[in-house]
TIRO-2110 file (N, C-alpha, C; in Angstrom, 1 decimal):
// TIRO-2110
129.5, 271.8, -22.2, N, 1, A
129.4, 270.8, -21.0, CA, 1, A
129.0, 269.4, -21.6, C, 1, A
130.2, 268.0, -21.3, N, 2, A
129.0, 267.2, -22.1, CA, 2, A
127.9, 266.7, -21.2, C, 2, A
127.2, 265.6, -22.0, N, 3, A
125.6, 265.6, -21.3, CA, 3, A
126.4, 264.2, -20.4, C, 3, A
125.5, 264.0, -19.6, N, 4, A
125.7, 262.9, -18.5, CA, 4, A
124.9, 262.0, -19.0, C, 4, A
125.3, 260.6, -19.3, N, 5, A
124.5, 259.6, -19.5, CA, 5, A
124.5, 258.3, -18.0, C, 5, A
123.0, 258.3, -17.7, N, 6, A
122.7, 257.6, -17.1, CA, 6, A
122.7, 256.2, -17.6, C, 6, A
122.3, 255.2, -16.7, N, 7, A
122.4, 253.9, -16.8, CA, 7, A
121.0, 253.6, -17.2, C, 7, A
120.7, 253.0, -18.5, N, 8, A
118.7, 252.9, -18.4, CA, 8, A
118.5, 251.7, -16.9, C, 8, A
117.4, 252.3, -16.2, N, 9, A
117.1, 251.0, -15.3, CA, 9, A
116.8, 249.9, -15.6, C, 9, A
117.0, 249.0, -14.7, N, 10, A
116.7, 247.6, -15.1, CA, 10, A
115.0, 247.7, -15.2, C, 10, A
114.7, 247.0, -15.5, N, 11, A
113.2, 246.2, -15.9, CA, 11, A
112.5, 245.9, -14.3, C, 11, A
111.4, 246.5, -14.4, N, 12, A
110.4, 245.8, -13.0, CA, 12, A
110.0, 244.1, -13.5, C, 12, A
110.5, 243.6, -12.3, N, 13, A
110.2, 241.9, -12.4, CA, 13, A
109.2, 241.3, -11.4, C, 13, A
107.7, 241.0, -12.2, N, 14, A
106.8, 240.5, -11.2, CA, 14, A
106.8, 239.1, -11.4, C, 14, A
107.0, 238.6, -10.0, N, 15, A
107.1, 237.2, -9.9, CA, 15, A
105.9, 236.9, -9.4, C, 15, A
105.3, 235.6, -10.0, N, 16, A
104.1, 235.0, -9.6, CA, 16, A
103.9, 234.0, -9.6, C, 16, A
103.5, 233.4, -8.0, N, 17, A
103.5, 231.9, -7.7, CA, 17, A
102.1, 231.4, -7.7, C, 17, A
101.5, 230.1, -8.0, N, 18, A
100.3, 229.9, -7.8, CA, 18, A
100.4, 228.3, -8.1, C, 18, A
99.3, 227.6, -7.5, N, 19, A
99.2, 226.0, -7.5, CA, 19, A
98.2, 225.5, -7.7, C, 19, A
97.5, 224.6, -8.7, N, 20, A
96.6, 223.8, -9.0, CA, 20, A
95.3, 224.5, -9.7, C, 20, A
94.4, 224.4, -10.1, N, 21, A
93.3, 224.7, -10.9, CA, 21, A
92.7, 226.3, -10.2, C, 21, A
92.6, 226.5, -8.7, N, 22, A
92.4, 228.0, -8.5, CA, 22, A
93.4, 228.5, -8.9, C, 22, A
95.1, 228.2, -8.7, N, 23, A
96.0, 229.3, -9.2, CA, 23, A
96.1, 229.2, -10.7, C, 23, A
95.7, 228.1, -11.5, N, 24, A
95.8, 228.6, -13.2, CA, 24, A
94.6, 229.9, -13.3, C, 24, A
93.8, 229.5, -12.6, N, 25, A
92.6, 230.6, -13.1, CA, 25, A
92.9, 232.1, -12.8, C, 25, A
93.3, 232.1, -11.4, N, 26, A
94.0, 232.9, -11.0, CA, 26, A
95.6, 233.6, -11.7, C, 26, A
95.8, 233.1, -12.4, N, 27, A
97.4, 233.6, -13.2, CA, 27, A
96.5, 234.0, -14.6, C, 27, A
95.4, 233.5, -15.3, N, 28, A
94.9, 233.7, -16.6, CA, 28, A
94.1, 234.8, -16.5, C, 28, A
93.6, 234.9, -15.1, N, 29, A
92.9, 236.3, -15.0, CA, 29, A
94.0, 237.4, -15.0, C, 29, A
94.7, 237.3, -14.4, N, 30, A
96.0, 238.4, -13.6, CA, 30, A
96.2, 238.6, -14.7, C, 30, A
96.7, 237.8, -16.0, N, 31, A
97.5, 238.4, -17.5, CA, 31, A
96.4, 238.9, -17.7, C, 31, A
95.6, 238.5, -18.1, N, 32, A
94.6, 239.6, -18.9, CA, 32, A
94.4, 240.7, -18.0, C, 32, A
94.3, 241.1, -17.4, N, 33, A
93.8, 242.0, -16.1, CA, 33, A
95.1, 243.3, -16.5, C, 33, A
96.7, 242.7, -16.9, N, 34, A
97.8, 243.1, -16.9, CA, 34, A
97.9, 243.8, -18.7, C, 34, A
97.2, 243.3, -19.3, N, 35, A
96.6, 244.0, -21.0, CA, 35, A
98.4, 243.2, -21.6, C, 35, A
98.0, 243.6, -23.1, N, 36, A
99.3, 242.7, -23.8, CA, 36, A
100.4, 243.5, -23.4, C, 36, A
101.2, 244.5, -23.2, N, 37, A
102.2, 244.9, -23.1, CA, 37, A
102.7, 245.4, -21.7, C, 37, A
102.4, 245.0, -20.6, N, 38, A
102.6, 245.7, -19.2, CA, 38, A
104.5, 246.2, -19.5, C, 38, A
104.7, 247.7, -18.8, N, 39, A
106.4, 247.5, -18.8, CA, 39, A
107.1, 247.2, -17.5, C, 39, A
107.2, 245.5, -17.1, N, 40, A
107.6, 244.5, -16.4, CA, 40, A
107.7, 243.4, -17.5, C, 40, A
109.0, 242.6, -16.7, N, 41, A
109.0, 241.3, -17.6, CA, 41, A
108.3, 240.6, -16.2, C, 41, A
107.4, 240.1, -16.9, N, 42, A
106.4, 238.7, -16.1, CA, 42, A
106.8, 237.2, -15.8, C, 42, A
107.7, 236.9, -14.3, N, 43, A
107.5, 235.5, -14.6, CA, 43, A
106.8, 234.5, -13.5, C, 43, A
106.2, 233.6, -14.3, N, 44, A
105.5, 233.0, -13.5, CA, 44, A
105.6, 231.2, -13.6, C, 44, A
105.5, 231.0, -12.3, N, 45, A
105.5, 229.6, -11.3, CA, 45, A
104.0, 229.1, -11.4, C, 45, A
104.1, 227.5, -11.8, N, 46, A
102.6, 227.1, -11.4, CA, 46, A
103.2, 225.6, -11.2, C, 46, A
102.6, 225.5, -9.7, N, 47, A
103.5, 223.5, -9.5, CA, 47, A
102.3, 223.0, -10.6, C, 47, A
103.4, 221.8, -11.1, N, 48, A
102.6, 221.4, -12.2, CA, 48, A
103.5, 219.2, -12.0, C, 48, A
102.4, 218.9, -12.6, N, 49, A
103.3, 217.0, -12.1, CA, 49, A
104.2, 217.0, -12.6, C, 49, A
105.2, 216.6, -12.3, N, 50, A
106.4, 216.0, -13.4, CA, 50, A
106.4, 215.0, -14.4, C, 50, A
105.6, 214.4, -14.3, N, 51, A
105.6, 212.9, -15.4, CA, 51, A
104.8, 213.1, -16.1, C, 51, A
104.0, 214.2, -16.5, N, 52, A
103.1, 214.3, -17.9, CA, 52, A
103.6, 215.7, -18.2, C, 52, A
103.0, 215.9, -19.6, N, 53, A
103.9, 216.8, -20.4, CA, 53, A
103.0, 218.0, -19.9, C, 53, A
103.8, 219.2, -20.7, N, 54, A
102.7, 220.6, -19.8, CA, 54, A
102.5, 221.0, -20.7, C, 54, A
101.1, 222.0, -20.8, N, 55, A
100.5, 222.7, -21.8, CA, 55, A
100.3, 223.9, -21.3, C, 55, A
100.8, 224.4, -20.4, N, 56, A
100.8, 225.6, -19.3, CA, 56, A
101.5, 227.1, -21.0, C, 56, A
102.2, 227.0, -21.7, N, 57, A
102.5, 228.1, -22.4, CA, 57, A
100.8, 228.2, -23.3, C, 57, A
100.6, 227.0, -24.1, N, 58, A
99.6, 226.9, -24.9, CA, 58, A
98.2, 227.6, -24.0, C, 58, A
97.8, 227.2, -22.9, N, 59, A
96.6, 227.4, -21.9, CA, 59, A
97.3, 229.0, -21.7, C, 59, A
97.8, 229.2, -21.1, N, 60, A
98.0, 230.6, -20.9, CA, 60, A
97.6, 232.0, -22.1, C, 60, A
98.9, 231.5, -23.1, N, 61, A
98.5, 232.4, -24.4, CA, 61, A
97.2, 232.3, -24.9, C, 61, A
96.6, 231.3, -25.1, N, 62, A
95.1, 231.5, -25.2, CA, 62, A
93.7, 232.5, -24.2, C, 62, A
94.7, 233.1, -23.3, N, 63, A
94.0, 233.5, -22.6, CA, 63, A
94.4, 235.0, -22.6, C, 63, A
95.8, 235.8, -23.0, N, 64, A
96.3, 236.8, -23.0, CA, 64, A
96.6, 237.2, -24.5, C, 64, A
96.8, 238.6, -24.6, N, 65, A
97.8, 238.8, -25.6, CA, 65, A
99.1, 239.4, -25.9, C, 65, A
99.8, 239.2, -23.8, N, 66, A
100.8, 239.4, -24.0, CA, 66, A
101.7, 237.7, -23.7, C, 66, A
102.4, 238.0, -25.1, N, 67, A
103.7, 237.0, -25.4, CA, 67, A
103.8, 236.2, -24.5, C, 67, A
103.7, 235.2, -24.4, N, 68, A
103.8, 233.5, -22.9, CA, 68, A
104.8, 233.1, -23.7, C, 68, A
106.4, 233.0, -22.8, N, 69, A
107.1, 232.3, -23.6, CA, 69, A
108.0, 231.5, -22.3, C, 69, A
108.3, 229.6, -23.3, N, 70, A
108.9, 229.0, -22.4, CA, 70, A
110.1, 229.7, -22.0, C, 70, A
110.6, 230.0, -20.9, N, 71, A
112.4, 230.6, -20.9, CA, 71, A
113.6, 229.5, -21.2, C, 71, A
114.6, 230.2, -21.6, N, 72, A
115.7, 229.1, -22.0, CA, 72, A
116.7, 229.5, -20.8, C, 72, A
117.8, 228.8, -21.6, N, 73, A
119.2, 229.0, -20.0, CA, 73, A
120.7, 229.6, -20.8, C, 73, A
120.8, 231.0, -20.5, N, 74, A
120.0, 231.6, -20.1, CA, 74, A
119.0, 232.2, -20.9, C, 74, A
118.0, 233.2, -20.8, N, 75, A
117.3, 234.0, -21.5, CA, 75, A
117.6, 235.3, -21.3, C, 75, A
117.6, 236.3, -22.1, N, 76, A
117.6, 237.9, -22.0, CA, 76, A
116.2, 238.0, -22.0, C, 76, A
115.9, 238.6, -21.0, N, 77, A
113.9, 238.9, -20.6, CA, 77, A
114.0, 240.5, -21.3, C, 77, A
112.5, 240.2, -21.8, N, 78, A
112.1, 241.1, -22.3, CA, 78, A
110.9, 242.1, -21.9, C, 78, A
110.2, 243.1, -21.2, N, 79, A
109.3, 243.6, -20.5, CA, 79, A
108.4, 243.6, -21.8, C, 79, A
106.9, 243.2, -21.2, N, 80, A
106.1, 242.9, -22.2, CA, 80, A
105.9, 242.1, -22.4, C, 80, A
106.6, 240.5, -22.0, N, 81, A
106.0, 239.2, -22.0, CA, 81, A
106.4, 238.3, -20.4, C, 81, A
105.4, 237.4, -20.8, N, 82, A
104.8, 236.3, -19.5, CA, 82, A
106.1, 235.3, -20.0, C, 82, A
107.3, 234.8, -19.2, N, 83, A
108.1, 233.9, -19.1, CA, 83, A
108.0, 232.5, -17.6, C, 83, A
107.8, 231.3, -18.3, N, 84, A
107.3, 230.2, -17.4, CA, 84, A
108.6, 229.1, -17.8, C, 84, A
108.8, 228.2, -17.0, N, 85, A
110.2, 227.2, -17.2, CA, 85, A
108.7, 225.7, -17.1, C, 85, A
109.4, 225.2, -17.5, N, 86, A
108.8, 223.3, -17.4, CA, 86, A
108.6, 222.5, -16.2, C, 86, A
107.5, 221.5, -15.7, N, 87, A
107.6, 220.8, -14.8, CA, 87, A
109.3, 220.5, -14.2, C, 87, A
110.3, 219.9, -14.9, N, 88, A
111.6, 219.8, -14.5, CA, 88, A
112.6, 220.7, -14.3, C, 88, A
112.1, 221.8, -15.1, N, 89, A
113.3, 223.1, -15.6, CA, 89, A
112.7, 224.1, -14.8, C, 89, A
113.2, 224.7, -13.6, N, 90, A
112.6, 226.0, -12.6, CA, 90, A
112.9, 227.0, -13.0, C, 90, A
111.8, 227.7, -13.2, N, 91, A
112.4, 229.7, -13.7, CA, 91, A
112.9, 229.8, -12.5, C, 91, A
114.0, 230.6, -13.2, N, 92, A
114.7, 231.7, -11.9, CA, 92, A
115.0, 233.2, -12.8, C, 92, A
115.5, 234.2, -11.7, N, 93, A
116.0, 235.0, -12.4, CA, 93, A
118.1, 235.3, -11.9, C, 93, A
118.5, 235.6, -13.3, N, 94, A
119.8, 235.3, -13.0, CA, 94, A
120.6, 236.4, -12.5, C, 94, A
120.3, 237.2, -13.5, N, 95, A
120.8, 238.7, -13.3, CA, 95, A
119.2, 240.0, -13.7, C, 95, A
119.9, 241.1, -13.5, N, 96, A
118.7, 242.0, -13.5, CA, 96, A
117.8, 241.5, -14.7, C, 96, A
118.1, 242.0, -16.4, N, 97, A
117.3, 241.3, -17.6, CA, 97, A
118.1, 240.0, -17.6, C, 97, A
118.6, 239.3, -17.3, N, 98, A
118.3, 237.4, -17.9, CA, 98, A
117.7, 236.3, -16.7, C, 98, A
116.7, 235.6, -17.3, N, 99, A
116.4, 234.2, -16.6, CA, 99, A
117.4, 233.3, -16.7, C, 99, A
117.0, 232.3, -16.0, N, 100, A
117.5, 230.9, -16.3, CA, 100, A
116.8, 229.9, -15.6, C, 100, A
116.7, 229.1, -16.1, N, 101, A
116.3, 227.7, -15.8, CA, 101, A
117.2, 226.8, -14.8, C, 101, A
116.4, 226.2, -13.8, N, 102, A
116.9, 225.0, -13.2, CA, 102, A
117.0, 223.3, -13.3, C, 102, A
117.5, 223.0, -13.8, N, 103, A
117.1, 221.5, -14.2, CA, 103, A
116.8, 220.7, -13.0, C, 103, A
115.8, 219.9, -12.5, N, 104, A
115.5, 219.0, -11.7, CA, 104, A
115.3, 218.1, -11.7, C, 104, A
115.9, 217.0, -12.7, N, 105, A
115.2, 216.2, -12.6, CA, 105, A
114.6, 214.8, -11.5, C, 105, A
115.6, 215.1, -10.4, N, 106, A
115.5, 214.4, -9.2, CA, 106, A
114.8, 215.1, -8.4, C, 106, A
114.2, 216.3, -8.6, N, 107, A
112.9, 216.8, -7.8, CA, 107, A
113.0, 217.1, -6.1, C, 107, A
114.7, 218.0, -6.3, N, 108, A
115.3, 218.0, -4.9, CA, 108, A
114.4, 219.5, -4.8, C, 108, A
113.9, 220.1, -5.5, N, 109, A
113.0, 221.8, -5.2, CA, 109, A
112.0, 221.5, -4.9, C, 109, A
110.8, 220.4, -5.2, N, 110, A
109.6, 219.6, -5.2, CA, 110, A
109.1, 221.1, -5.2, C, 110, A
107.8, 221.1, -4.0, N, 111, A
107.0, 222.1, -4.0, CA, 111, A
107.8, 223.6, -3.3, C, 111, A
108.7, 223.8, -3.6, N, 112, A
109.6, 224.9, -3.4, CA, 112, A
109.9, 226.0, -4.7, C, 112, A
109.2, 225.5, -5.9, N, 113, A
109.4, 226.2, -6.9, CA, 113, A
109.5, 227.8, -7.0, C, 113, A
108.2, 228.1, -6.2, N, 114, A
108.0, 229.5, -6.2, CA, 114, A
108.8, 230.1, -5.3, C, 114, A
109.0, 229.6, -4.1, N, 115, A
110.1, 230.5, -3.3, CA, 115, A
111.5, 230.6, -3.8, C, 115, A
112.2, 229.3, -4.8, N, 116, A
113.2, 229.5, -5.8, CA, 116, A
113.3, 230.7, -6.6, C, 116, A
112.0, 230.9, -7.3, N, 117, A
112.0, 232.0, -8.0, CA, 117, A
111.7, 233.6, -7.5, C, 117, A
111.3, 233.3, -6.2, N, 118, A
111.5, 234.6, -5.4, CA, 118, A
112.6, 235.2, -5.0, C, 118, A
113.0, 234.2, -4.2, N, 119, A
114.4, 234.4, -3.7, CA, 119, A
115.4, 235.0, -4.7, C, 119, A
115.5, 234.1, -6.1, N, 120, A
116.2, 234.8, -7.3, CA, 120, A
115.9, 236.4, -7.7, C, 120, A
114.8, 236.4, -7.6, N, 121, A
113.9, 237.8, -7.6, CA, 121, A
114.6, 238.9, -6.9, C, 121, A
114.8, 238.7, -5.6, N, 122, A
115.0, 239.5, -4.7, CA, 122, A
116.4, 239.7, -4.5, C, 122, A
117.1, 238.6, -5.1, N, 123, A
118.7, 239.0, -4.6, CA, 123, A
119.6, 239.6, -6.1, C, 123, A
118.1, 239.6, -7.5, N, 124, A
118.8, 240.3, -8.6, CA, 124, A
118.4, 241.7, -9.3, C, 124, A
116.9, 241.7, -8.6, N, 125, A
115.7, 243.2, -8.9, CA, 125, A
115.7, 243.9, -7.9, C, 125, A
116.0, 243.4, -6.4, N, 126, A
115.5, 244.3, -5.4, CA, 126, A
114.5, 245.1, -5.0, C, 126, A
114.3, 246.3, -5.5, N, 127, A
113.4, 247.5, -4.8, CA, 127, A
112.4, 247.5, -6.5, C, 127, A
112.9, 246.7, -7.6, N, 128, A
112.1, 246.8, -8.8, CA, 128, A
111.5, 245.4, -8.9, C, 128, A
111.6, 244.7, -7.9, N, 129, A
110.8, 243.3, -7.7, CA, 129, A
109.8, 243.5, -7.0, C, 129, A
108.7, 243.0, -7.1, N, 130, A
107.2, 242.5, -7.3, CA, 130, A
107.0, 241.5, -7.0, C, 130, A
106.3, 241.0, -5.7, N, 131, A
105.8, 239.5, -5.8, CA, 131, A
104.5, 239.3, -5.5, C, 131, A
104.1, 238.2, -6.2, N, 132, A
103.2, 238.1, -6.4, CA, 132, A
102.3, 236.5, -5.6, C, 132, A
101.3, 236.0, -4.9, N, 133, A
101.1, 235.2, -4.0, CA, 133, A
99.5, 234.8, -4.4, C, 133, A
99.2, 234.2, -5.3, N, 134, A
97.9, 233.9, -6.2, CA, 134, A
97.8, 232.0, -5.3, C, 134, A
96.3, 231.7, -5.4, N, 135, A
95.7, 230.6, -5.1, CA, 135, A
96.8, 229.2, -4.9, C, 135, A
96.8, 228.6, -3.7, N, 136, A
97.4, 227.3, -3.9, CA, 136, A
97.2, 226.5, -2.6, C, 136, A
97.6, 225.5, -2.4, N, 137, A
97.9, 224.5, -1.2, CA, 137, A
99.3, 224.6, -0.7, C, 137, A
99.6, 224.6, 1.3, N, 138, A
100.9, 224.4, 1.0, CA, 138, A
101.3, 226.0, 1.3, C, 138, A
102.8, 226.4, 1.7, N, 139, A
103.2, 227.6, 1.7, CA, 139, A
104.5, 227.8, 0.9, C, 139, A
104.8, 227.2, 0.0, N, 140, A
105.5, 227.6, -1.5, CA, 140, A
105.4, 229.3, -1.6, C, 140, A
106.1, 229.9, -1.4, N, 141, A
106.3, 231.6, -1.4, CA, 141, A
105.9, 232.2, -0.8, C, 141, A
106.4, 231.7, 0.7, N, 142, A
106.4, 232.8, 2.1, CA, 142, A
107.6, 232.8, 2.4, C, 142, A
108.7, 232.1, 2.2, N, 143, A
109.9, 232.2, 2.7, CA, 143, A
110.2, 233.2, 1.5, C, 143, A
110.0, 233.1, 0.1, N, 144, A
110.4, 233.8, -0.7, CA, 144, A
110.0, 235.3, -0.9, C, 144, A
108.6, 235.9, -0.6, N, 145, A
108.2, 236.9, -0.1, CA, 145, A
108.6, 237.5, 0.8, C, 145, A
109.1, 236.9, 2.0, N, 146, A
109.9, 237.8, 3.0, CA, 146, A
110.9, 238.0, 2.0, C, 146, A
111.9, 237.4, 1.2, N, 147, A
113.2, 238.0, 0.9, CA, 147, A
112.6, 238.6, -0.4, C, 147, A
111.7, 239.6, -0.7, N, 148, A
111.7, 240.5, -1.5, CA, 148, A
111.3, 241.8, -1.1, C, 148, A
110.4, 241.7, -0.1, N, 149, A
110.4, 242.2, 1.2, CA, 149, A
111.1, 242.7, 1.8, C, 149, A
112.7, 242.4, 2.2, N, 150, A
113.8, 242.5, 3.0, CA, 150, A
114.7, 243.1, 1.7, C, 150, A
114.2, 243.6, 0.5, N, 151, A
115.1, 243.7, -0.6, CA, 151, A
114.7, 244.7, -0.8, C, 151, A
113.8, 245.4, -0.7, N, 152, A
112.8, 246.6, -0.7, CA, 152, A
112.0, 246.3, -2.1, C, 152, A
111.6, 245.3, -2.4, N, 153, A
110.7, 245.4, -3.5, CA, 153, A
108.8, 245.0, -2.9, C, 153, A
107.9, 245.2, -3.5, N, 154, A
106.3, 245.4, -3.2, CA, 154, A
106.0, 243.6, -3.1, C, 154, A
105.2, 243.1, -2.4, N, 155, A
104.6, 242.2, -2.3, CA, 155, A
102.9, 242.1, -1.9, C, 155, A
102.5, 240.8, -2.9, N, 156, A
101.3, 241.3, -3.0, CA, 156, A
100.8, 239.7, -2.8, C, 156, A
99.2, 239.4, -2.1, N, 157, A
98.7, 238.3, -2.1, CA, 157, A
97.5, 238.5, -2.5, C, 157, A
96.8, 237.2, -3.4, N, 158, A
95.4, 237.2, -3.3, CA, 158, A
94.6, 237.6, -1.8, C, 158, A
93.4, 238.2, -2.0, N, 159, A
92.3, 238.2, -0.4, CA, 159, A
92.3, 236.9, -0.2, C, 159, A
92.2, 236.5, 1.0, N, 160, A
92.1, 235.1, 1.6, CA, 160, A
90.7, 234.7, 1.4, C, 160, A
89.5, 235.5, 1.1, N, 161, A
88.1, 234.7, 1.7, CA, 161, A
87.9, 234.2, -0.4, C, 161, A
88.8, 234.6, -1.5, N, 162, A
88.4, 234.3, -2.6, CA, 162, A
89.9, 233.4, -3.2, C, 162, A
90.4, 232.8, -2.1, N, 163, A
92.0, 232.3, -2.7, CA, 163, A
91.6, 230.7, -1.7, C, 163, A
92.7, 229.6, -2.4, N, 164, A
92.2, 228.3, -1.9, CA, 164, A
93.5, 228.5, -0.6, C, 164, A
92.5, 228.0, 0.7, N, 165, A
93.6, 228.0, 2.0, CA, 165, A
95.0, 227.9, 1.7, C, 165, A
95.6, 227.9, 2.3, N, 166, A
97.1, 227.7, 1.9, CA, 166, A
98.6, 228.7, 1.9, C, 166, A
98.9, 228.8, -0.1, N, 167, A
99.8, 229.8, -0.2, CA, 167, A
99.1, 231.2, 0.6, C, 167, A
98.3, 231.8, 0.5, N, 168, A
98.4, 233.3, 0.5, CA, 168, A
97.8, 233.1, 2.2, C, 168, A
97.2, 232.2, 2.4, N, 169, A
97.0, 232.5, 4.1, CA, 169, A
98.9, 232.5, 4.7, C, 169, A
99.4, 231.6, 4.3, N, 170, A
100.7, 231.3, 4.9, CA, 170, A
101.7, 232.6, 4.9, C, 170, A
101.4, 233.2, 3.1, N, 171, A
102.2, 234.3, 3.3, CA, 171, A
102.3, 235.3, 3.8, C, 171, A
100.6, 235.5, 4.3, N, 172, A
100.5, 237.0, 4.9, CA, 172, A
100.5, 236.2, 6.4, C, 172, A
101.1, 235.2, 6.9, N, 173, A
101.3, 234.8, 8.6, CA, 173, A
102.8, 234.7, 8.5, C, 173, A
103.8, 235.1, 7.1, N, 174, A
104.9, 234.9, 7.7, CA, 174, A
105.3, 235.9, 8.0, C, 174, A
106.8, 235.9, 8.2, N, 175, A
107.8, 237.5, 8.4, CA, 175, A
107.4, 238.6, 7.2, C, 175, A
107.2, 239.7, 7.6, N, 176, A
106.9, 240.7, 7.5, CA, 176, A
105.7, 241.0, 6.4, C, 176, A
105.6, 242.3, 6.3, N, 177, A
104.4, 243.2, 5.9, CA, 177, A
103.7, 242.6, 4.4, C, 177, A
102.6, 242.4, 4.2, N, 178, A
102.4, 242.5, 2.6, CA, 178, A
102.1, 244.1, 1.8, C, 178, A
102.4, 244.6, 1.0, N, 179, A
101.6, 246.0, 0.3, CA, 179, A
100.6, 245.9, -0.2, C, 179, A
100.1, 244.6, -0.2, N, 180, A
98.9, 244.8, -1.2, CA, 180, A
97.9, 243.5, -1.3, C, 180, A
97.1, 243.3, -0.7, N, 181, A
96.1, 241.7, 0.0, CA, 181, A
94.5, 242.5, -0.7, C, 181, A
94.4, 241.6, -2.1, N, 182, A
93.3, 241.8, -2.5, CA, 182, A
93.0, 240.9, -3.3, C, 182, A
91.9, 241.6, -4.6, N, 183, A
91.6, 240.8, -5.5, CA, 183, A
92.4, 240.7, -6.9, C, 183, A
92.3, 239.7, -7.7, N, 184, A
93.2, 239.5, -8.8, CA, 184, A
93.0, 241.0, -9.7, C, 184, A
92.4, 241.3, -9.7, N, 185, A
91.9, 242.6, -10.3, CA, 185, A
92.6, 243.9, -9.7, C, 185, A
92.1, 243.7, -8.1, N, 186, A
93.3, 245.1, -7.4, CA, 186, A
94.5, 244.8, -7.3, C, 186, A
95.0, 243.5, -7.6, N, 187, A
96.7, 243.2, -8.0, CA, 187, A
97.2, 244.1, -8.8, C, 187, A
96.3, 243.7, -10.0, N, 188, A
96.7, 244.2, -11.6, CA, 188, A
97.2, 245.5, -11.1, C, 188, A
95.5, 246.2, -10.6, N, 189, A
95.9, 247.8, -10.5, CA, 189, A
97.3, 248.1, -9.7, C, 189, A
97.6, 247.3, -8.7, N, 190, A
98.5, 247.9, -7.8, CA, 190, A
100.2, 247.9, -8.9, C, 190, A
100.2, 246.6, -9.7, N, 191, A
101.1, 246.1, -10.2, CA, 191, A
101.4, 247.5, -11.2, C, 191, A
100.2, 247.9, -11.9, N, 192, A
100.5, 248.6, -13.2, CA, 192, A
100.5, 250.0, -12.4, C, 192, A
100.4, 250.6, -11.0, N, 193, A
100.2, 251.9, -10.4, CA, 193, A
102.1, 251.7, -10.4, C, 193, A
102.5, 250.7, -9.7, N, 194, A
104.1, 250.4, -9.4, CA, 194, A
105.1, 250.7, -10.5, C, 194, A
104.7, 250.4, -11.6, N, 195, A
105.8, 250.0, -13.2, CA, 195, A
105.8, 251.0, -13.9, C, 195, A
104.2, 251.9, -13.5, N, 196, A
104.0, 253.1, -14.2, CA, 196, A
104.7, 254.5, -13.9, C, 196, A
105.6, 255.1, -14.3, N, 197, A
105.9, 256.0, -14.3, CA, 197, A
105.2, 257.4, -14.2, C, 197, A
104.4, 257.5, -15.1, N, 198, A
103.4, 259.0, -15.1, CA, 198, A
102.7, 259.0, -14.4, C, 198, A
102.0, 257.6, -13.8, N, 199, A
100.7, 257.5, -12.9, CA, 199, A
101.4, 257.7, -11.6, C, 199, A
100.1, 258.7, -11.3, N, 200, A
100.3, 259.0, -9.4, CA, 200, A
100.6, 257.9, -8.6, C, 200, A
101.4, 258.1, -7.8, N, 201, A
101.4, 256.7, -6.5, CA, 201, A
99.7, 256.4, -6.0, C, 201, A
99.9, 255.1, -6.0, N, 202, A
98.4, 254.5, -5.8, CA, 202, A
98.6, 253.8, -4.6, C, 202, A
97.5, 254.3, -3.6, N, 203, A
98.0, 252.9, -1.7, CA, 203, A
97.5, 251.9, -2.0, C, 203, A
98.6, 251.1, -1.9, N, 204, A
98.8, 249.5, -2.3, CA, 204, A
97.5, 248.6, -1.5, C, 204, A
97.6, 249.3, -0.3, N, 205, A
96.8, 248.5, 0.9, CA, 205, A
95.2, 248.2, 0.7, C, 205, A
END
């Protein structure tokens, strides 16, 4: 009889949005919290100015030891590293493993960044997408959470009484359910209960 070969699955894709000095802290805790090799390709959104240069890969890897790398257009993602695009260039995701970048330089996404890369998320990972809703101003990834949401993939927000008003209050008041409203710490766990295969299902809630 021959053997049947399955298709390997695509890669779990946690997307993570966050804005200004709480959401850096908040994204440098979350990687570390996530250990160097989680198996998810990691990518992450932080509004950042456009007219000064970013140091967002440099600050990050100093703070993890898994791989922070700028994405190109396209990129083949790799599970086991943190992928971030430029003040002008927007991560997205293209297909299941590749990113890509958006070029802006007329700043028609402005603070839309994160729901861009949600939305991508959700209409290329579906039920193996992850989103993620860390510290910010502003509701930048509530429209995009619902559509990961509506895709069957897990969504998750910082607790509101330790996150700056804003993103995560907004997200958990838009359309539908979150799985998982905690701390950067019970993210991790929920994220790495989700990706992990051997480990028992863990309640998200």
């Amino acid at each position: 009889m021959n053997a049947v070969h399955s298709r390997p699955a695509a890669p779990w894709i946690v997307a993570v949005g966050a804005s200004g000095d709480d959401g850096l802290r908040d994204i440098k805790a979350l990687l570390r919290a996530l250990g160097p090799d989680p198996d998810a390709v990691v990518m992450v959104v932080l509004h950042r100015l456009f007219d000064r240069p970013s140091h967002l890969r440099a600050v990050l890897q100093a703070g993890t030891d898994m791989a922070v790398i700028v994405a190109g257009s396209p990129e083949k993602l790799r599970p086991g590293c943190c992928y971030i695009g430029e003040p002008a260039s927007h991560l997205t995701l293209l297909a299941a493993s590749y990113g890509d970048v958006v070029a802006d330089a007329a700043r028609q996404h402005r603070n839309r960044t994160v729901d861009l890369l949600f939305k991508s998320v959700a209409r290329h990972a579906g039920p193996r997408a992850i989103g993620v809703v860390l510290s910010g101003a502003l509701d930048d990834g509530s429209r995009g959470i619902e559509a990961i949401h509506h895709a069957g993939g897990l969504t998750m927000v910082l607790l509101r009484s330790v996150a700056h008003a804003g993103m995560p209050e907004n997200a958990i008041a838009y359309d539908g359910p979150i799985d998982c409203i905690g701390s950067r710490d019970r993210i991790a766990e929920a994220i790495t209960a989700a990706i992990t295969p051997s480990r028992p299902a863990a309640t998200l809630a």
